[in-house]
C-alpha positions as CSV (number, residue, x, y, z in Angstrom):
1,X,0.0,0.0,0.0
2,X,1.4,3.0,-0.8
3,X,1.7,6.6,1.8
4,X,0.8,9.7,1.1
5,X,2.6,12.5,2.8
6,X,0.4,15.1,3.9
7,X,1.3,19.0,3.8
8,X,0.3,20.7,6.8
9,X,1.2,24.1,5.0
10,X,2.3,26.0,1.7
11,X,4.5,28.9,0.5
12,X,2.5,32.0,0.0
13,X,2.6,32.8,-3.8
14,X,4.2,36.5,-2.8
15,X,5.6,39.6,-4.1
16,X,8.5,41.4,-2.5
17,X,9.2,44.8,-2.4
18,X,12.0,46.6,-0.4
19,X,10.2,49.0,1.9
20,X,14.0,50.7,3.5
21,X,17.2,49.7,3.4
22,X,20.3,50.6,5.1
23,X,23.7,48.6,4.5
24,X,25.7,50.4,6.5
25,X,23.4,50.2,9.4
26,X,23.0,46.6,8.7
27,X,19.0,47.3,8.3
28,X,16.2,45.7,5.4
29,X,12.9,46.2,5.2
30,X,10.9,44.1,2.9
31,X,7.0,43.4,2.8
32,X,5.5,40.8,1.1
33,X,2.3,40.7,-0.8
34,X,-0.1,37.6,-1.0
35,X,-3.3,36.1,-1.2
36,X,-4.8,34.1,1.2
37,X,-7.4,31.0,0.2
38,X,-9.3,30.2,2.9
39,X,-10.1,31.0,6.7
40,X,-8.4,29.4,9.0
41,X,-5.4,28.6,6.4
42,X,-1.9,28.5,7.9
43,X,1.0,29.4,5.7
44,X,4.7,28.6,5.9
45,X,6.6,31.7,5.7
46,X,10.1,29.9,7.0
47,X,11.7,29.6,3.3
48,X,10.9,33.3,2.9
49,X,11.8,34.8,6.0
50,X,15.7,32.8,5.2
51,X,15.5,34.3,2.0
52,X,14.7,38.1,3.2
53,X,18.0,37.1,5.6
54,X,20.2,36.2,2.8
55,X,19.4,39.0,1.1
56,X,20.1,41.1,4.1
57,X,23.5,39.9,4.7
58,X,23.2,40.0,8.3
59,X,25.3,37.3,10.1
60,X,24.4,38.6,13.8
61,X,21.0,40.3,14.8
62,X,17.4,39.7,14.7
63,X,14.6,39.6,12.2
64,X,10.9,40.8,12.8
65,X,8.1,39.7,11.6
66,X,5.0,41.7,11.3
67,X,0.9,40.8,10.0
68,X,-0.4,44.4,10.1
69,X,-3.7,43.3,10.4
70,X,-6.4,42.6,12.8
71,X,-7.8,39.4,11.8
72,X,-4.2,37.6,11.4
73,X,-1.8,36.1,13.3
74,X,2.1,34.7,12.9
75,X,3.5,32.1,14.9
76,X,5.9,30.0,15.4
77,X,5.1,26.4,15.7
78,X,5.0,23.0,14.2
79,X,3.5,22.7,10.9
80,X,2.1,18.8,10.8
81,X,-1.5,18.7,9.4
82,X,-3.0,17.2,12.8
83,X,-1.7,19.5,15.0
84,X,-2.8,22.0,12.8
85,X,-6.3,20.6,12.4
86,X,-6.7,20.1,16.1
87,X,-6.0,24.3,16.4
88,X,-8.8,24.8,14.0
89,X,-11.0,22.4,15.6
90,X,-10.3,24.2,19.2
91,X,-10.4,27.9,17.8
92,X,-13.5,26.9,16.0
93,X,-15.3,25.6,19.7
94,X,-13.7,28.7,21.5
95,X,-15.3,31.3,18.8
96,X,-17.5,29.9,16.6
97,X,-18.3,31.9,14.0
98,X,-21.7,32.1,14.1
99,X,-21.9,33.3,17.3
100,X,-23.3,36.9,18.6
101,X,-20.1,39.6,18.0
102,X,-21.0,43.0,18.8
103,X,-18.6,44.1,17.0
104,X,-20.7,42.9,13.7
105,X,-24.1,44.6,15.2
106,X,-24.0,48.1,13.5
107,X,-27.1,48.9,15.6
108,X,-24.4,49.3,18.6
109,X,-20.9,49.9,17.1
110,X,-19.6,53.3,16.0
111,X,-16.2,53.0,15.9
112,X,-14.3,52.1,12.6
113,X,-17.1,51.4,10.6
114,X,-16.6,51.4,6.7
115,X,-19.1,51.1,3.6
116,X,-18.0,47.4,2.7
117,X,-17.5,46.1,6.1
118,X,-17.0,42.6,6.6
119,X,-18.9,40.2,9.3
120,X,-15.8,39.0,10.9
121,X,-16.3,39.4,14.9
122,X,-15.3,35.7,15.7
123,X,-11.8,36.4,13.3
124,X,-11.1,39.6,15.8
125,X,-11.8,37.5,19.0
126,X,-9.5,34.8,17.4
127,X,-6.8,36.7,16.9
128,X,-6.6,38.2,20.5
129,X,-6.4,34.3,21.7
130,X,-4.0,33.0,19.2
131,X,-2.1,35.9,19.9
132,X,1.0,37.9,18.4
133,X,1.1,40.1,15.1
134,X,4.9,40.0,15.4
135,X,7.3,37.5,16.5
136,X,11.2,38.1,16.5
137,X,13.8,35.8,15.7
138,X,17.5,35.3,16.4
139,X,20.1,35.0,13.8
140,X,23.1,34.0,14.4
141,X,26.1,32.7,11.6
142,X,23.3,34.0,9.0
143,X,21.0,31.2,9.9
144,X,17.5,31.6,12.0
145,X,17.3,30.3,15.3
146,X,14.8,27.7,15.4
147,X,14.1,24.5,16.7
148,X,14.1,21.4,14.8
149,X,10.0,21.1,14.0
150,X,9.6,25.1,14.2
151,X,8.2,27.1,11.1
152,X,7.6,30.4,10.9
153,X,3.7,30.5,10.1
154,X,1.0,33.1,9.1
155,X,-2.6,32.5,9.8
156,X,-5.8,33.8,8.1
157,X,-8.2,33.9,10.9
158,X,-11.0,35.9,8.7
159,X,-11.8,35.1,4.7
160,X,-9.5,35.0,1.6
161,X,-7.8,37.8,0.8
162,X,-4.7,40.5,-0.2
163,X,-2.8,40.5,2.8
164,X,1.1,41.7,3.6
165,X,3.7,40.8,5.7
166,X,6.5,42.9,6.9
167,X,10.0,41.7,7.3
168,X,12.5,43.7,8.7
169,X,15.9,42.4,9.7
170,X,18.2,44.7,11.5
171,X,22.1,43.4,12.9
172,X,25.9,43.3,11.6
């Protein structure tokens, strides 16, 4: 019988732009652009992140990583497709979506309403438990600091779409 090797995560299909640079300060800015396909979809940003290194040339400092929006998260963590379906499973009981969000009743909320607003309370709730919209890590020798199983992942908590991520790498 033959196995099948499942793939926990992907590669976001992005474009890179340098946002600032500053060689003699040993100091890149990049963001990448990318579509997401689907709520609750976790992406392997790991490759890319070593890539925006390289490019960098820094051999001893840091890297940040930054999701500048609200209904996203990165992480670092394992990426194995049962670990990653328990999460969803457990987010999913925690906030279900189709619970009641006052943030999605427009006959109470005010603040930070726009025309083509999107009914995504359970995706803000998410992302305060899941947690960080940065996460720094070490480089040392050029090379991230990670342990063995650890990827560097992004995580759609709302509905496909454009999204960025910021990566900005600062050291000698």
């Amino acid at each position: 019988m033959e196995e099948t090797t499942r793939r926990a995560t992907q590669r976001p299909v992005a474009t890179v732009a340098v946002l600032a640079a500053t060689p003699e300060a040993g100091i890149l800015t990049e963001v990448m652009h990318f579509d997401t396909a689907a709520a609750n979809e976790f992406l392997d940003l790991t490759e890319d992140v070593r890539e925006h290194v390289e490019r960098s040339g820094i051999r001893h400092g840091q890297v940040t990583v930054l999701s500048p929006h609200t209904t996203t998260a990165v992480a670092i963590n394992e990426s194995e497709t049962g670990f990653l379906n328990d999460f969803r499973r457990a987010v999913g009981e925690m906030v279900p979506v189709e619970g009641y969000y006052e943030h999605d009743d427009h006959e109470v909320r005010t603040e930070n309403l726009q025309e083509d607003e999107y009914i995504n309370g359970h995706a803000h709730v998410r992302q305060m438990l899941v947690g960080a919209t940065t996460l720094t890590v070490p480089i040392v020798e050029g090379e991230l600091v990670l342990g063995q199983w650890q990827r560097i992942l992004f995580l759609e908590l709302d509905q496909p779409r454009a999204r960025r991520t910021v990566l900005h790498t600062q050291g000698a």
